[in-house]
N, C-alpha and C positions, 0 to 999 in steps of 0.2 A: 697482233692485237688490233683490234678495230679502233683506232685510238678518238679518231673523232665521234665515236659513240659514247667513248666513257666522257673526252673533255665535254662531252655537252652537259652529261649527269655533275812605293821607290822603287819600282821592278820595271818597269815600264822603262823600253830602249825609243831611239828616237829611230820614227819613220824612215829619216833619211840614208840611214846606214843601212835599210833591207835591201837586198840585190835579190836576182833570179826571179823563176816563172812565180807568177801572182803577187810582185813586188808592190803592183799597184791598187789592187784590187779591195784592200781594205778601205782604202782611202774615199775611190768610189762608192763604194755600198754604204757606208756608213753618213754620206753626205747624199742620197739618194741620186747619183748622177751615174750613169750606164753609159762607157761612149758607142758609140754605134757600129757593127760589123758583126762578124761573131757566125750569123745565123744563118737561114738558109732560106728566108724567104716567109710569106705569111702562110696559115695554116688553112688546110681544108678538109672536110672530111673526105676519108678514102676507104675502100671497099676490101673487108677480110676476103683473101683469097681463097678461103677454105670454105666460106656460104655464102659474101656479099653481105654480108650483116657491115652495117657503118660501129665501128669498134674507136677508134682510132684517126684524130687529123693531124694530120701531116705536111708538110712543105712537098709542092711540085715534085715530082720525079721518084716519090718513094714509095714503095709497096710493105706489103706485112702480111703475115699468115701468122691465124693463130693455131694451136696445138697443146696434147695434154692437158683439157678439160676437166676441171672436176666429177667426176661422174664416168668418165672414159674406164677403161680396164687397163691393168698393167698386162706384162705378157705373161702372167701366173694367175690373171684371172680375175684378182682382186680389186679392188677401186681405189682409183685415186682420188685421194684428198681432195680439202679442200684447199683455201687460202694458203697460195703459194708465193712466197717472201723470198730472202735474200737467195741468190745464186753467184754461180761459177762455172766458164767455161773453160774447158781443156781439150788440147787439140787430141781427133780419134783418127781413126783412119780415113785415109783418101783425104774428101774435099770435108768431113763428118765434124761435130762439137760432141765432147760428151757433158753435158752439163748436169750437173748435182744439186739440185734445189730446193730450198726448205717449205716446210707445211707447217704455216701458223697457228695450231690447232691447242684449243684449250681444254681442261676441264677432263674428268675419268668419262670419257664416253667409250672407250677401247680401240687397241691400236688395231693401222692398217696393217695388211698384207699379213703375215705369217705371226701369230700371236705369240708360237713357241720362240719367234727369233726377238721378243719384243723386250727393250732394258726394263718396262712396265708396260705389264697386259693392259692397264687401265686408263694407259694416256695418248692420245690419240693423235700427239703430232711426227714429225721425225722430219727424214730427207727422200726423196724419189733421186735416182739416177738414170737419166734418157740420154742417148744416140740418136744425135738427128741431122739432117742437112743445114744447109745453109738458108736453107727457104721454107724450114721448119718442118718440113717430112720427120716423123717420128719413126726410126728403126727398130729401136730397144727403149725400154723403158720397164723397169721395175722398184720395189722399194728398197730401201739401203741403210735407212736407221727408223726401225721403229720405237712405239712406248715412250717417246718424249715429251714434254709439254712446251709451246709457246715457241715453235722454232725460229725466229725474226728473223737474223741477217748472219752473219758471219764471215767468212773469208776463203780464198784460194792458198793452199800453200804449194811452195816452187815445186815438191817433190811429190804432186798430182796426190792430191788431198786437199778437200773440203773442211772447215773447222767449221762447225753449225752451233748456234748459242739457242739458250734457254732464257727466255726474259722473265724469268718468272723465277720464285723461292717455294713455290709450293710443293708439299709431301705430306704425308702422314702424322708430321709431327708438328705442321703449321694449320696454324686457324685459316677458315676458308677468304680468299680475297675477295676483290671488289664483284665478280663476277655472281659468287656464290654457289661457286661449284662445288662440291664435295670433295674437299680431301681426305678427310675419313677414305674414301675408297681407293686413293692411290695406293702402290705397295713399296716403291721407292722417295729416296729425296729428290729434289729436282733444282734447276738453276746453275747447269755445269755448262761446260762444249764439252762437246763430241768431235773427234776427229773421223772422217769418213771417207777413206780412198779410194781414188775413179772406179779402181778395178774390183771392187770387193764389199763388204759387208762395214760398218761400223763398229767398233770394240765399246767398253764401258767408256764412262766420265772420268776427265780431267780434274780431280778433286783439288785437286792442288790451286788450280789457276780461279778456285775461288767460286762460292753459293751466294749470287745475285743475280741481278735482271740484267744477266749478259746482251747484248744486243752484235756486237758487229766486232770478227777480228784479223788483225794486218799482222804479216810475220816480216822480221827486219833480218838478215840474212847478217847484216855487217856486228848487229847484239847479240842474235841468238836467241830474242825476245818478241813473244805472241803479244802487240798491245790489242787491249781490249776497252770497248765503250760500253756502258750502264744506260741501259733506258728507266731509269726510276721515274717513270712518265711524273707521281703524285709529288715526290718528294727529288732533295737536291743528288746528283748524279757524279761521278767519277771516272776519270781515264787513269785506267793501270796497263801494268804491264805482265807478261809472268814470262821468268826469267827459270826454263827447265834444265835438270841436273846437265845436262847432255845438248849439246847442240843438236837443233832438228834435223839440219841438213847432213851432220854424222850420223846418225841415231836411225835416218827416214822417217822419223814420226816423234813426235811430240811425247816427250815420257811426263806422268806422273811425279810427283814429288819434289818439285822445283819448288820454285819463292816467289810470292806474289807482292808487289809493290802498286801504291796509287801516288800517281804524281802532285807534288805542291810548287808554289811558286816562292822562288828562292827569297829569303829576308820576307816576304809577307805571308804566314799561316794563316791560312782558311780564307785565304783569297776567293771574292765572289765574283768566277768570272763568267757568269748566270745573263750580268745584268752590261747597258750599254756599254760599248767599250771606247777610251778615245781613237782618234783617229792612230793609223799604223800601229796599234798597241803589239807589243812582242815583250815575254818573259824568260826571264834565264829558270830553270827548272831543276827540283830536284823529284829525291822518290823517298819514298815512307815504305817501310815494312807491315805487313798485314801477317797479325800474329796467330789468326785462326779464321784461315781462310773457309773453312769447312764447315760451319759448324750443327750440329743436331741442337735441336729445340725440345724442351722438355716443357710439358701441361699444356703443348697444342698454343704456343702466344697467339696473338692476335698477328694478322698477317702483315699490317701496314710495321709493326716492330721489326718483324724477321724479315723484312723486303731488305732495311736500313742496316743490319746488323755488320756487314762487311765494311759499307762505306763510313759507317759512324767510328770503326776502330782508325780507317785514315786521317778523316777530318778532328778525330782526338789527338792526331799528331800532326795537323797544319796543312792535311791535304786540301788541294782545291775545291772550291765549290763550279760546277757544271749545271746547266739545266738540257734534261736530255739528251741523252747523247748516243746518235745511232748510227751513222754510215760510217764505217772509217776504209781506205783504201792505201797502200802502200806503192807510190811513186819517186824513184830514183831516192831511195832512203828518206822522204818526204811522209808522214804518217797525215794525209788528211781526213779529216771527218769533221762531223756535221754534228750541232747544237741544236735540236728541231725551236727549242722554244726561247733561243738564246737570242741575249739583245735587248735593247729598249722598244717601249711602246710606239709602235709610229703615228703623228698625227692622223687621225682618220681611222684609226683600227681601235677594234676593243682589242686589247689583251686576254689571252687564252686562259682558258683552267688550266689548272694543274702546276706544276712548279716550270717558273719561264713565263718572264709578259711580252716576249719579242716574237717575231716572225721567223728567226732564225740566224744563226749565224756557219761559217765554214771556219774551220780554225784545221794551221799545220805546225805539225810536232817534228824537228829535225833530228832524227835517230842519232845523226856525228856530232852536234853540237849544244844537243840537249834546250833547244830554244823553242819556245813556245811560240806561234803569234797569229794573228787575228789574219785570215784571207778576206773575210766579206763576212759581214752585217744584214740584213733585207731590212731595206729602207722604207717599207710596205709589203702589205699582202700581195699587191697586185705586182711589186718585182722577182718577188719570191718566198714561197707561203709555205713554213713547216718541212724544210727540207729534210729527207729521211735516209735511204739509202743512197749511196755514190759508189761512182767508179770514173774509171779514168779514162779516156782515148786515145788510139795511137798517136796523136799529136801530143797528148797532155793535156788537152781541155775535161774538166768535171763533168759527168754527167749527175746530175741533182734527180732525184724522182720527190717529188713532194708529197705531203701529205696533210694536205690543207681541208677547210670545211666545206668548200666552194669546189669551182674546177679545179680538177688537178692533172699538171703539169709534167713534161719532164724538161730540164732547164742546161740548158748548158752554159757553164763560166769555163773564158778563155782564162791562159796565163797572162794575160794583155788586159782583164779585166771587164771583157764583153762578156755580159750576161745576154740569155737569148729564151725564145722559146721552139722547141723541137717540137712536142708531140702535147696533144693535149688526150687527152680520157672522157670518149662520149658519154654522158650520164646515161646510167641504164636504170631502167623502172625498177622501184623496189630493191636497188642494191646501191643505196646512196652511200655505205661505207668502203664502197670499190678507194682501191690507190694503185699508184704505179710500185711496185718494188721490184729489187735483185736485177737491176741493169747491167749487163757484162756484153763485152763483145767478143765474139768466136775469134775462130783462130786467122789472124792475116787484115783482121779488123772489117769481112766483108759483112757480117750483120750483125747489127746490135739486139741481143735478146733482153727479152724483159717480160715482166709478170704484171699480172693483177691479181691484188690481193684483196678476195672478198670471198662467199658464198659460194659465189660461182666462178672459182678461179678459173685461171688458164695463161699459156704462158705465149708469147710472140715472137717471129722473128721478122726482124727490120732490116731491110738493104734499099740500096739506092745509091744517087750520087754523093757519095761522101767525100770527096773532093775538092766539091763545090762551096763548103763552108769550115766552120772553127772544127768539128771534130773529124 
């Protein structure tokens, strides 16, 4: 979603008993203080190696090529998308990534690549699946799920599969959203994951795991549970989890027909943890059952209804209240993710549209101990603005891509609480809704790939001395 297009139109544990990586990190963010280290020096712009176009500034010593263009051909002929979003890297052969990456594509315009293979001829997002080097030579590249709508961010799972989300509730039997695209012409529902594996083709929708504006999901190997994050950009947002018949890792794939839960925060129902949080806030956690994860719409409601209709059955039973909620990534059974609009207002910023008046918060969910708690706050736009998708690096430090209205950023927070800036996103004429998304690093941690999501997408790979700072 081009978001900044639309935004323009007693539980509480004490600080001192949190240990491990990002013990300190709420503290700082939330009292606007960054201590110094972390990064890799200041930024400058540097030259795609693919034409010398200035794409991209970077810290001393690092290069980038971009590749898989929007507009480019797969190797069946057909064109690649546009707005390319969350991603995943999985090691191929030799030194090779095979990466699986989404297409944020809205609206019954008609899918890419092979229409017959499409879950809907009429919706035009999905996944592409490339082979490529380290230095971003594209080998293979074809498409891998089509007929989708709104494909954001998603997840890697251990057993080389992709889960790709749908941020979106629209179908045939919903009134058209904020866009105004027709869904009269869809022919399916829409607002599932999709599992999608390295080697092969996508199957239908995970109905079970729930019909909303899925956005981003982490698999916990020690539960046996896909969590999952709501982008309800207008309205308030939820983190569930879906708990399948069958463990994945027995199973190799993600079954249908499991149970979907949204989490609350224990003794306080409908906790709003939207809004500023105090310092080291952490919650003990439960989970709420979701009675009709699925459901079909009857006389076409109005779409802003049926966006809410999942999360409104949790918060009927004391689930949390979230504002946006889109990166999530799974570290050492740590579930991080990201609140783009979460937090308080900070002196000197107007507060955004849509639901969320903050700049953003990081929040980790401990899969063994069911504890909630605040990593970081943005104390300001200018510390860190709308953060969106995330991933991790071989060290453990976050990488942040933002998704601000100004420059955007990609950001890294150490587990030591340094926040930094790594790359910034040259503005390009006529594509002011460009962002960073789907940051993952190949296999051995030697480039960090990453996307821009706009019109004229296209995807990157970054290497250099990684060594030399926090990631």
């Amino acid at each position: 979603m081009d978001r900044r297009r639309f935004l323009a139109g007693s539980s509480a544990l004490a600080a001192a008993g949190v240990a491990g990586p990002f013990a300190g990190v709420a503290r700082a963010g939330v009292n606007g203080e960054t201590r110094p280290g972390g990064g890799y020096g200041p930024l400058k712009p540097v030259a795609d190696e693919r034409d010398g176009a200035i794409r991209l500034h970077l810290p001393d010593g690092f290069r980038y090529a971009s590749f898989s263009v929007a507009g480019d051909r797969f190797g069946d002929g057909s064109t690649v998308p546009s707005r390319h979003d969350g991603m995943a890297a999985f090691r191929g052969p030799g030194n090779t990534a095979i990466l699986v990456r989404n297409h944020e594509v809205n609206g019954p315009v008609g899918a890419f690549g092979d229409p017959a293979m499409a879950y809907d001829p009429a919706a035009g997002g999905g996944t592409s699946t490339l082979r490529v080097t380290r230095y971003g030579k594209v080998i293979s590249a074809a498409p891998s799920l089509t007929g989708t709508q709104m494909n954001c961010s998603g997840g890697p799972m251990p057993w080389g599969a992709w889960v790709t989300c749908e941020e979106t509730v629209n179908g045939p039997d919903v009134g058209n959203d904020f866009t105004g695209q027709d869904n009269g012409k869809l022919t399916q529902k829409h607002g599932y994951i999709f599992e999608v594996p390295i080697d092969g083709r996508a199957s239908g929708p995970i109905r079970s795991a729930g019909r909303f504006a899925h956005e981003s999901a982490a698999f916990d190997s020690f539960t046996g549970a896909v969590y999952l994050t709501e982008d309800n950009f207008a309205f308030a947002s939820g983190f569930y989890r879906y708990l399948p018949p069958k463990n994945p890792l027995r199973a190799g794939r993600i079954l249908d027909g499991g149970r979907l839960q949204m989490l609350a925060v224990r003794g306080a129902p409908g906790k709003d943890l939207s809004l500023g949080q105090p310092r080291g806030a952490a919650y003990q956690t439960t989970w709420v059952d979701i009675d009709d994860p699925d459901p079909t719409f009857i006389g076409t409601p109005v779409n802003d209804l049926a966006v809410q209709a999942v999360g409104n059955q949790g918060r009927a039973k004391g689930a949390a209240i979230f504002s946006r909620l889109e990166g999530a990534i799974n570290h050492h059974g740590t579930i991080y993710f990201t609140s783009t609009q979460g937090g308080a207002t900070a002196s000197g910023d107007t507060p955004p549209s849509g639901f969320g008046k903050g700049r953003g918060q990081v929040w980790a969910y401990e899969t063994w101990s069911g504890r909630l708690r605040l990593v970081y706050e943005s104390p300001g736009s200018v510390t860190l603005d709308l953060p969106d998708n995330v991933t991790a690096s071989p060290r453990g430090t976050l990488v942040l891509c933002e998704d601000g209205a100004g420059d955007n950023y990609l950001r890294g927070l150490t587990s030591r609480g340094e926040i930094f800036d790594f790359s910034r996103l040259a503005p390009v004429a006529g594509d002011s809704g460009a962002e960073f998304a789907g940051s993952t690093f190949g296999p051995g941690g030697h480039t960090l790939y990453v996307n821009v999501q706009s019109s004229a997408g296209m995807s990157f790979a970054i290497w250099g001395p990684w060594q030399r700072g926090g990631f």
